[in-house]
C-alpha positions, 0 to 999 in steps of 0.5 A: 597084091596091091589090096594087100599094100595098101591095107599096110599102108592104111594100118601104118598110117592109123598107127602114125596118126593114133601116136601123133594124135595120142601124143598131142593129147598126152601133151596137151592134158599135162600141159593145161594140169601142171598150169591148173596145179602151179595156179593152185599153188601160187593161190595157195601159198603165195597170192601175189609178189610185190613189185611196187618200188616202196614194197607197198605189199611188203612188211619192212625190217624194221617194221618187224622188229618193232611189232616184235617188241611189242608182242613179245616184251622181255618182261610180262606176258606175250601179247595177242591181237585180233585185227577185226574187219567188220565185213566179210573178208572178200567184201573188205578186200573188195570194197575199195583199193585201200581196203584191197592193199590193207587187206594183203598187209593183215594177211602178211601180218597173220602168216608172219605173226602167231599171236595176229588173228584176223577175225571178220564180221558180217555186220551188214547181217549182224549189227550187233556184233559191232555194238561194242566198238563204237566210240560214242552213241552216236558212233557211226561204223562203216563196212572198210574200219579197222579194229585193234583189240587185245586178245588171249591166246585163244582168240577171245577179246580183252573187254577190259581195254578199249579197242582202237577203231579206224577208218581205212582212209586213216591208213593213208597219207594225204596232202593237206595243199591238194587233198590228195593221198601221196602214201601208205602209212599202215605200219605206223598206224599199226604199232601205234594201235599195238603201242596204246592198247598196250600202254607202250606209248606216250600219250599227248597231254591235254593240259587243263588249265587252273588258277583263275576260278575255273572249274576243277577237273573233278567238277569238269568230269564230263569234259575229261573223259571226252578229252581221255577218249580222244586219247590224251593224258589229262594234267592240270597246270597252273602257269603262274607257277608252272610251265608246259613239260614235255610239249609236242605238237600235238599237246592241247591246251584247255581253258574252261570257263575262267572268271578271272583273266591271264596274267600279262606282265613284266615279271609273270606273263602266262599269255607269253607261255601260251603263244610259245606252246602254241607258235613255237611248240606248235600245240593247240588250244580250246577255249570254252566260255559260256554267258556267264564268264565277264569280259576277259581282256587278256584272253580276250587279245590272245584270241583275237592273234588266232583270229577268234573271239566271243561275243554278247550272249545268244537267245532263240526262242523257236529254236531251243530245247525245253528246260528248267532255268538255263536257255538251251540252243540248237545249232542250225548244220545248215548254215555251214554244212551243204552236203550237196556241194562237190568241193565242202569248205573246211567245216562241211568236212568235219561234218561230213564226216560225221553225217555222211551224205544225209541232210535229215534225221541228223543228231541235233547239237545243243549249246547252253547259255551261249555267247557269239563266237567271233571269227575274224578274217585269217588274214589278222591272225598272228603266225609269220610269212611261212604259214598258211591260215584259216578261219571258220564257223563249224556250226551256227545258230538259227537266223532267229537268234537273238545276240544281246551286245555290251551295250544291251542292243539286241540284233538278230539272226545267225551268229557263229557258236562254235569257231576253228582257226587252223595254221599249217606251218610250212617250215615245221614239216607242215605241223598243224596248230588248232584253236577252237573257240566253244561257247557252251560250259555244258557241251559235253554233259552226259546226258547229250551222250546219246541223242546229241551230236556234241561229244562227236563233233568234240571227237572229230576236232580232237582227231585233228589234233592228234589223229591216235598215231605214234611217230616212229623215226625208223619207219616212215610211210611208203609214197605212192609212185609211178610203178605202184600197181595201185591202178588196178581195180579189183575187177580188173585183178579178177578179169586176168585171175580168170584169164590166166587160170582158166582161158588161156587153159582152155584155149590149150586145150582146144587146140590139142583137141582140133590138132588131134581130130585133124591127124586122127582123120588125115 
């Protein structure tokens, strides 16, 4: 009798354990499926949620509706773009947190946009496929830039429109004062990459200026067509009987070798214009003279306002380049570019830029029949209380040349070839107004296109001038703030992708296993 009560009891409790145990598993198994499911949809359809305050990760009405505009104009055809990365797409989004917040920007654009392809190279691979989107020769590509180019409806390149190529630190908005990144300008620089591909925007002009014996535009083709890379509309202008239209701060003003000099007087002053288009208008201005233009006082004293000026003509006989009839320099990087130093002067990065970390094997820079370029201390330059002011020497001869003065004396060593003066002016938005003192007529000549690093160090200054961006009043950049989730490192993003998607999972399942053996054998 009491054998048979206690088989029951046994039976009853294997029952009570089986259905305890077979529920805690039942549970368990649908738990850890329905969260392996929501992850698999959350990675799916939505990859993450914005919680920045300025919507870092957002794309803005207004944003929209001017993209709208742009790619599907009410009169002519619907525009396409591909937005070219020139990695594959996990290397770009993990390259660096810029490339990361860039890269959920593309893919918003992409599922908000038809006519948007995003299209991934791997350049690292294939080089070649990145041939056609270098600037110049020498253009140098790196694995985070950014390409623009029209498309057709299928995907396939516009050949006939020159793509627009960007570096993902362009994207961002930096503090001159600090050299820090304050933001994230992306649907600026966007529109303005759509804007001029196609033809949307209004170009800032390089006014080439005429009247005293300079070479003509068509004499001076080379020039142009560096100025037009840079992305300028090219118009001459003659100030004795024209003034500067539809001036902006990013207006250039170029001066190409004159042989006779500006007109300063009580009824006609063209050095008057200038200063206005350069102190008022906050424009810029390059100067070119070579040994063959004279002494030129007027242009000579509004130069010397921006703290610059030119010299005697330069000679070095160990250090130029082998030709027929005029001297040829080479510029010497090393006196003004040390790519060692931690914190670079102004022309270490410009430089820098264009040669990285290297110090040898870098493009040479050739100047032709040169005069020393003289630089003055900032504090002589002419700009009021309310501006900050900067001159230098962004590149410089060989200590073995030679600089024949006015009165014939010969001194040596090095001398500044090609200088920059820079004014920040803080109650103008801090406008920056360039003036560039170049002492080669020939700087630009074709045939330094691929072995020289000329036209790319014209590039980069022209950059600084006008860095290919449209201002939007409607859009503005989205500043960087405490609760932007900008801190997290894609490592640290992988680390709690795997946690929440699989450890936590896992951990689940593991106890419903020692939950179940636990009742199974009480």
């Amino acid at each position: 009798m009491a054998n048979t009560k206690q088989k029951k009891a046994a039976k009853i409790s294997d029952k009570r354990n089986l259905k305890y145990g077979s529920l805690s598993v039942t549970v368990t198994v649908v738990f850890v499926a329905l969260v392996i499911i929501l992850n698999i949809i959350a990675t799916s359809f939505s990859p993450y949620t914005d919680m920045t305050a300025s919507g870092f990760y957002s794309l803005s009405d207004d944003f929209t509706e001017e993209l709208e505009k742009l790619l599907d104009p009410e009169t002519g055809e619907d525009v396409y773009l591909n937005i070219v990365l020139l990695a594959e797409e996990d290397v770009f989004r993990g390259y660096s947190e810029m490339t990361m917040m860039l890269y959920q920007t593309f893919k918003e654009l992409t599922d908000t946009f038809d006519q948007i392809n995003l299209v991934a190279y791997n350049t690292t691979v294939h080089p070649e496929l990145a041939e056609r989107y270098k600037t110049t020769a020498l253009d140098t590509l790196a694995l985070d830039d950014v390409v623009f180019e029209l498309c057709d409806e299928n995907g396939t390149a516009l050949l006939h429109t020159p793509a627009k190529k960007y570096t993902a630190r362009s994207f961002f908005m930096m503090d001159s004062d600090t050299n820090t990144y304050i933001g994230y300008n992306a649907e600026t620089k966007i529109l303005s990459a759509v804007a001029l591909l196609t033809g949307k925007a209004e170009k800032p002009i390089a006014y080439y200026l005429q009247g005293h014996s300079e070479p003509t535009l068509a004499e001076a083709v080379d020039l142009q067509e560096v100025l037009e890379l840079g992305g300028f509309e090219v118009r001459e202008i003659n100030l004795a009987n024209e003034d500067f239209t539809e001036t902006s701060g990013d207006d250039i003003l170029v001066i190409n070798c004159p042989k006779f000099d500006l007109v300063s007087t009580t009824e006609l002053s063209e050095v008057k214009k200038i200063r206005e288009f350069l102190g008022t208008h906050y424009g810029n201005m390059v100067v070119i003279e070579d040994a063959s233009v004279p002494k030129l006082p007027a242009l000579e004293g509004l130069l010397s306002e921006y703290g610059l000026g030119f010299g005697g003509s330069v000679t070095d006989n160990q250090h130029s380049v082998s030709s027929s009839g005029a001297s040829k320099l080479i510029a010497d990087y090393t006196q003004t570019y040390n790519p060692s130093l931690s914190e670079q002067p102004m022309s270490g990065q410009i430089l820098g830029k264009l040669f990285g970390k290297k110090s040898t094997n870098l493009p040479t820079t050739i100047f032709t029949t040169p005069k020393e370029v003289i630089i003055y201390d900032a504090g002589e330059v002419v700009s009021g209380v309310n501006a900050s002011k900067s001159t230098f020497a962004l590149l410089k001869s060989h200590n073995t040349a030679q600089t024949r003065t006015a009165s014939g004396e010969i001194i040596n060593g090095s001398v500044p070839l090609l200088g920059v003066s820079r004014i920040i002016w803080e109650l103008n938005a801090g406008e920056i107004s360039y003036v560039v003192a170049l002492s080669s007529a020939d700087f630009f000549s074709a045939e330094y296109e691929s072995s020289c690093a000329n036209r790319n160090i014209m590039l980069e200054l022209l950059r600084l001038m006008w860095d290919n961006t449209i201002s939007y009043d409607n859009i503005s950049y989205k500043e960087f703030d405490d609760n932007a989730l900008t801190d997290v490192s894609t490592a640290a993003a992988n680390t709690w992708t795997i946690l929440c998607v699989a450890v936590i999972p896992a951990l689940i399942a593991v106890c419903g296993v020692i939950v179940y053996v636990r009742r199974r054998h009480s």
